[in-house]
C-alpha positions as a LaTeX table, in Angstrom:
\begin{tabular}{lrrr}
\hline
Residue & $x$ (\AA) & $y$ (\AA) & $z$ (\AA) \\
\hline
Unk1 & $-52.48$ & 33.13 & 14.98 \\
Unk2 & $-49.82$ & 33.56 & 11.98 \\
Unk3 & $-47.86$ & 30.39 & 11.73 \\
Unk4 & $-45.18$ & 29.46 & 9.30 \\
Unk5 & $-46.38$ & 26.27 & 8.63 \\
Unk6 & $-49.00$ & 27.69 & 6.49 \\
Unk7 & $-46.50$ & 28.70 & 4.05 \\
Unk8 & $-45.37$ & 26.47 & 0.90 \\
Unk9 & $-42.50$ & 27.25 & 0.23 \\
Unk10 & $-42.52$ & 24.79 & $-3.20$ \\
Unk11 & $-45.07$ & 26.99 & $-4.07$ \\
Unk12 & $-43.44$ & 30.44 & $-3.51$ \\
Unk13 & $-40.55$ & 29.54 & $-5.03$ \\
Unk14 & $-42.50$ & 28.31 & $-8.22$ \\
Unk15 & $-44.36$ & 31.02 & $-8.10$ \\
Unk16 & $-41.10$ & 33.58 & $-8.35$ \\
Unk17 & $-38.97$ & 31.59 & $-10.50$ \\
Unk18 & $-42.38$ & 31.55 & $-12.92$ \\
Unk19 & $-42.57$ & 35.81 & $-12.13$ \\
Unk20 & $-38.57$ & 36.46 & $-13.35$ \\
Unk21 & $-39.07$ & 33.88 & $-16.39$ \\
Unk22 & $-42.50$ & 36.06 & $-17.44$ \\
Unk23 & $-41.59$ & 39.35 & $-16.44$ \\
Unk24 & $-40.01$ & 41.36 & $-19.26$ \\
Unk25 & $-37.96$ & 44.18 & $-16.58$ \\
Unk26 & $-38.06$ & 45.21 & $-12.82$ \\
Unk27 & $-41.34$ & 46.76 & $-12.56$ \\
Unk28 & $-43.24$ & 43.79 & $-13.65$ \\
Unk29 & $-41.26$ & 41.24 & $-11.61$ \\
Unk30 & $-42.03$ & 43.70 & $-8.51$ \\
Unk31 & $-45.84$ & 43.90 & $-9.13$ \\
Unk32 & $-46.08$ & 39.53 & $-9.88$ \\
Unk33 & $-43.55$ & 38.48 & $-7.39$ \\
Unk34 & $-45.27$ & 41.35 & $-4.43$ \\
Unk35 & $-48.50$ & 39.84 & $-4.87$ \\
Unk36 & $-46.96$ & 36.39 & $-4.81$ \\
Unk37 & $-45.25$ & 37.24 & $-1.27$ \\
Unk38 & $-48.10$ & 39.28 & $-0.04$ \\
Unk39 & $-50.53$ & 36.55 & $-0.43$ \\
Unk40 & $-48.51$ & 33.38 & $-0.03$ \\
Unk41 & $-46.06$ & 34.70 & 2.89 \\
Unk42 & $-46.48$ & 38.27 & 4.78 \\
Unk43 & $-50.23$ & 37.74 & 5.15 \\
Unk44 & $-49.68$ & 34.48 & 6.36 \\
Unk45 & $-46.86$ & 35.62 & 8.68 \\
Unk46 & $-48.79$ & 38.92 & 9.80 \\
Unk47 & $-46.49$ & 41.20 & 8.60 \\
Unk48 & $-47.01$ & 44.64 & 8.18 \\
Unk49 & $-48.35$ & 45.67 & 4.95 \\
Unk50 & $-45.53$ & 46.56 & 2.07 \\
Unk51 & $-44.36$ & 49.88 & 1.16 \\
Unk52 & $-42.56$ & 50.27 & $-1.94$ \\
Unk53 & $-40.38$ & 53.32 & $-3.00$ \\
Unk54 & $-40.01$ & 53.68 & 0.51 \\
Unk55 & $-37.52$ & 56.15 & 1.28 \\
Unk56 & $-35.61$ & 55.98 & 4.56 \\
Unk57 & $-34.63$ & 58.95 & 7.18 \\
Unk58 & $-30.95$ & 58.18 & 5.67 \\
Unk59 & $-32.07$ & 58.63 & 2.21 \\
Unk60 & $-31.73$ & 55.39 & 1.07 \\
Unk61 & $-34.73$ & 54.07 & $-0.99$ \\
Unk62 & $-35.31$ & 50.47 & $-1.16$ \\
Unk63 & $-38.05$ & 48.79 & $-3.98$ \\
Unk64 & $-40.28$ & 47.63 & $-0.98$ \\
Unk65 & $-40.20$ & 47.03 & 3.08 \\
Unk66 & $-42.28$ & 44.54 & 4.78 \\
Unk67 & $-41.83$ & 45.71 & 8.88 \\
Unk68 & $-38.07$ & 45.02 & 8.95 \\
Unk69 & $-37.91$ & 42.78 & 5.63 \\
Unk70 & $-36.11$ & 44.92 & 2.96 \\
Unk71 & $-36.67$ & 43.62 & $-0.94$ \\
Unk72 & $-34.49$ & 44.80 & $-3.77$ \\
Unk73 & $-35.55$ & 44.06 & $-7.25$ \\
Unk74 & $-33.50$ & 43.39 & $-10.14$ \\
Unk75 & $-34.48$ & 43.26 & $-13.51$ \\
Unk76 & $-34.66$ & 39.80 & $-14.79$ \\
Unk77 & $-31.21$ & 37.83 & $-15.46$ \\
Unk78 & $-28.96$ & 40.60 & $-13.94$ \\
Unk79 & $-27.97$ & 38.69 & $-11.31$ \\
Unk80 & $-26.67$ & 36.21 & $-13.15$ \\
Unk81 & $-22.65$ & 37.49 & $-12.89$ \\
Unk82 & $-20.88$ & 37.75 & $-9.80$ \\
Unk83 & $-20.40$ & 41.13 & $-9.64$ \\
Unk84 & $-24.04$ & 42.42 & $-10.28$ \\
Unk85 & $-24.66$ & 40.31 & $-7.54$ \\
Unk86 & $-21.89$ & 41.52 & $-5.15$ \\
Unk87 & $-23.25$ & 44.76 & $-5.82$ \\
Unk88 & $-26.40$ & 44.35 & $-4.93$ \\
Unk89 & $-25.34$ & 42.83 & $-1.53$ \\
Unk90 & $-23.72$ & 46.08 & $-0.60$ \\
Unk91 & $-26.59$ & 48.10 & $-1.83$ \\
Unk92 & $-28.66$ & 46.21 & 0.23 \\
Unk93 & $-26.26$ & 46.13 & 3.22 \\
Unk94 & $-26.07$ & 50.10 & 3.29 \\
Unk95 & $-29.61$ & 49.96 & 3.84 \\
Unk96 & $-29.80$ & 47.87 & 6.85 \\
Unk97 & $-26.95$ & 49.69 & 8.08 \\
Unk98 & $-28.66$ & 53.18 & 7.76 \\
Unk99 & $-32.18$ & 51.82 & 8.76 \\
Unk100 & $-30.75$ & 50.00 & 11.71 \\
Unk101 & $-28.27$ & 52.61 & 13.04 \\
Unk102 & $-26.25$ & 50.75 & 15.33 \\
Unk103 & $-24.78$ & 47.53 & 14.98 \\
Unk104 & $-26.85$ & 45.49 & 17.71 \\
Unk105 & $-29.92$ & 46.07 & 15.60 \\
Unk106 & $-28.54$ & 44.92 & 11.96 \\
Unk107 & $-29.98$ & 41.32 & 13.33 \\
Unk108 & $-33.49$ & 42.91 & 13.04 \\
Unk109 & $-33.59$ & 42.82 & 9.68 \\
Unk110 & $-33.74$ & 40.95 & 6.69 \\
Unk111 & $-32.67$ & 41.56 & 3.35 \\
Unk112 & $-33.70$ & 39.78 & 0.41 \\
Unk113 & $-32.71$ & 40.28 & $-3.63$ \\
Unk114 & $-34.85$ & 38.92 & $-6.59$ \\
\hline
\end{tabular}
């Protein structure tokens, strides 16, 4: 049975740090850091398999979806002002809201930025 215990968390988070110091734009820190989290997390978890490029009903098109987990990429160091970050909050927000539909269902998913 999938357990969360049998994560390491030390050991994801090395492992992306060590994927957006290597990775020279987007596409390369999606294929490291996706194989990181495949292998170290959502297999682990049993989460469904990614899909990335995924585009929604609403037309939005996030970089990959794990089951209700939404990822956004970035390419390396542009997150490091506010507003590139603030912006990809809201980017990511709009998808949750579209996916989810109604407000009662936002708390389904999870959105996460790297």
């Amino acid at each position: 049975m999938p357990s969360i215990e049998q994560i390491d968390v030390d050991k994801v988070l090395a492992g992306l740090k060590h994927a957006a110091a290597t990775a020279g734009n987007e596409e390369e820190l999606r294929i490291k850091a996706s194989s990181l989290l495949e292998n170290e997390v959502i297999l682990k978890l049993g989460i469904t398999p990614g899909r990335y490029e995924y585009t929604f009903i609403s037309g939005g098109r996030p970089d990959a979806l794990y089951g209700h987990v939404i990822i956004e990429y970035k390419v390396p160091g542009k997150l490091s002002k506010e507003p590139d970050v603030a912006k990809a909050k809201e980017q990511l927000i709009g998808y949750i809201k579209k996916e989810a539909e109604v407000e009662d269902r936002f708390k389904l998913f999870l959105g996460v930025i790297l």
